[in-house]
N, C-alpha and C positions, 0 to 999 in steps of 0.2 A: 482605283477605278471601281466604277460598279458593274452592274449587270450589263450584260450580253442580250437584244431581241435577236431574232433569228437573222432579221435585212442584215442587222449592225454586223455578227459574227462574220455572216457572207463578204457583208462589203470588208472588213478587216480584213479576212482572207486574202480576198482578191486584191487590196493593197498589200498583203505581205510575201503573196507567192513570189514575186521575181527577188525578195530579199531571203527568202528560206531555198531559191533553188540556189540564190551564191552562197548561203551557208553552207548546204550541200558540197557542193564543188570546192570552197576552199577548204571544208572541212577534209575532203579527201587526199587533197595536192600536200594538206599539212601533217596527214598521218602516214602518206609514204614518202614524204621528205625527212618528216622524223625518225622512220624505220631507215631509211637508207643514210641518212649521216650516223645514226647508232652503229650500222655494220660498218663504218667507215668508205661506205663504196662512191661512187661518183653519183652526185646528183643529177648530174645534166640538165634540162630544160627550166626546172626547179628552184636552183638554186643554194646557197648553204644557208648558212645560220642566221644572219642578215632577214633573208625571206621566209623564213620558218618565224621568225619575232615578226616580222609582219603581216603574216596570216595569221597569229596567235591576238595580237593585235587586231583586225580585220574580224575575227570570229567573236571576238569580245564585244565589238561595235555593233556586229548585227544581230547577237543575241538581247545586245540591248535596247536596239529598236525593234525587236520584236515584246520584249517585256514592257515597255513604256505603254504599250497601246492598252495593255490591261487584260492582254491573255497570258496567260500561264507557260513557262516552257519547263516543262515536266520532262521531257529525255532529247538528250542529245546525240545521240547514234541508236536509232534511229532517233531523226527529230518527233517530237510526240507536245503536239501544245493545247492546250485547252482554255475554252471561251466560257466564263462563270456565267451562266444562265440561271433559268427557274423554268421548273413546269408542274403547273398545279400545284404550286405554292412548297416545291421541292427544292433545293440545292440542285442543280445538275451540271454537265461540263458538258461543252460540244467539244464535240473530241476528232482532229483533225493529227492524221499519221502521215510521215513522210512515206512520199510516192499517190496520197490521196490527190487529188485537184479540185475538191469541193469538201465542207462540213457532210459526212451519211453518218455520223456515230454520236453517241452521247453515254453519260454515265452520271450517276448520280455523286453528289461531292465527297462524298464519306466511304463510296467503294474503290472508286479508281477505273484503272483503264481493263482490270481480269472481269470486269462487268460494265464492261460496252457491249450496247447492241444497236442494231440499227436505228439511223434518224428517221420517225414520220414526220417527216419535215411540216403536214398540215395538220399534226396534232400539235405541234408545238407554237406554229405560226399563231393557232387558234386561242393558245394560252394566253 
């Protein structure tokens, strides 16, 4: 895939938030299902091993419709994904962290995420 404009990143977004907040969630069910069959304790509500292959399964799928669209999924706990942009004829990444609910960050492609700073969402618009 290619470039990211600013609408496009948004609208991506906003189609992938209800699929990053089940990453979320089963990401969690799957890490203290797997911590509690490791001590051997009861899973309860959970499930055993069966449902641990199925959330490993499930987290697999929606990692990959979120890479299909052509953003980046650079960390997984926390989720951390990025939107290949340009501004002013630069490499850049909009840079959206879990717990955000909108694109406010960007980074340049070659620094990463220890040089994000905030989105002027109309200087970028304007590029």
């Amino acid at each position: 895939m290619g470039l990211f404009t600013l609408p496009e990143a948004d609208a991506e977004l906003a189609r992938l938030l209800p699929i990053l907040d089940e990453l979320v969630a089963v990401r969690a069910d799957a890490t203290e299902l797997s911590a509690t069959l490791k001590r051997h304790e009861d899973p309860g509500s959970l499930g055993g091993l069966p449902e641990l292959k199925g959330m490993q399964a499930r987290l697999d799928e929606l990692m990959s419709e979120v890479q299909e669209t052509g953003a980046e999924l650079m960390g997984f706990a926390p989720l951390l994904i990025d939107f290949p942009a340009e501004l002013d004829g630069v490499d850049i990444r909009l840079c959206w962290l879990e717990g955000d609910r909108e694109l406010a960050w960007y980074h340049r492609g070659d620094l990463g995420f220890p040089a994000r700073r905030p989105l002027d969402r109309a200087a970028i618009a304007d590029a």
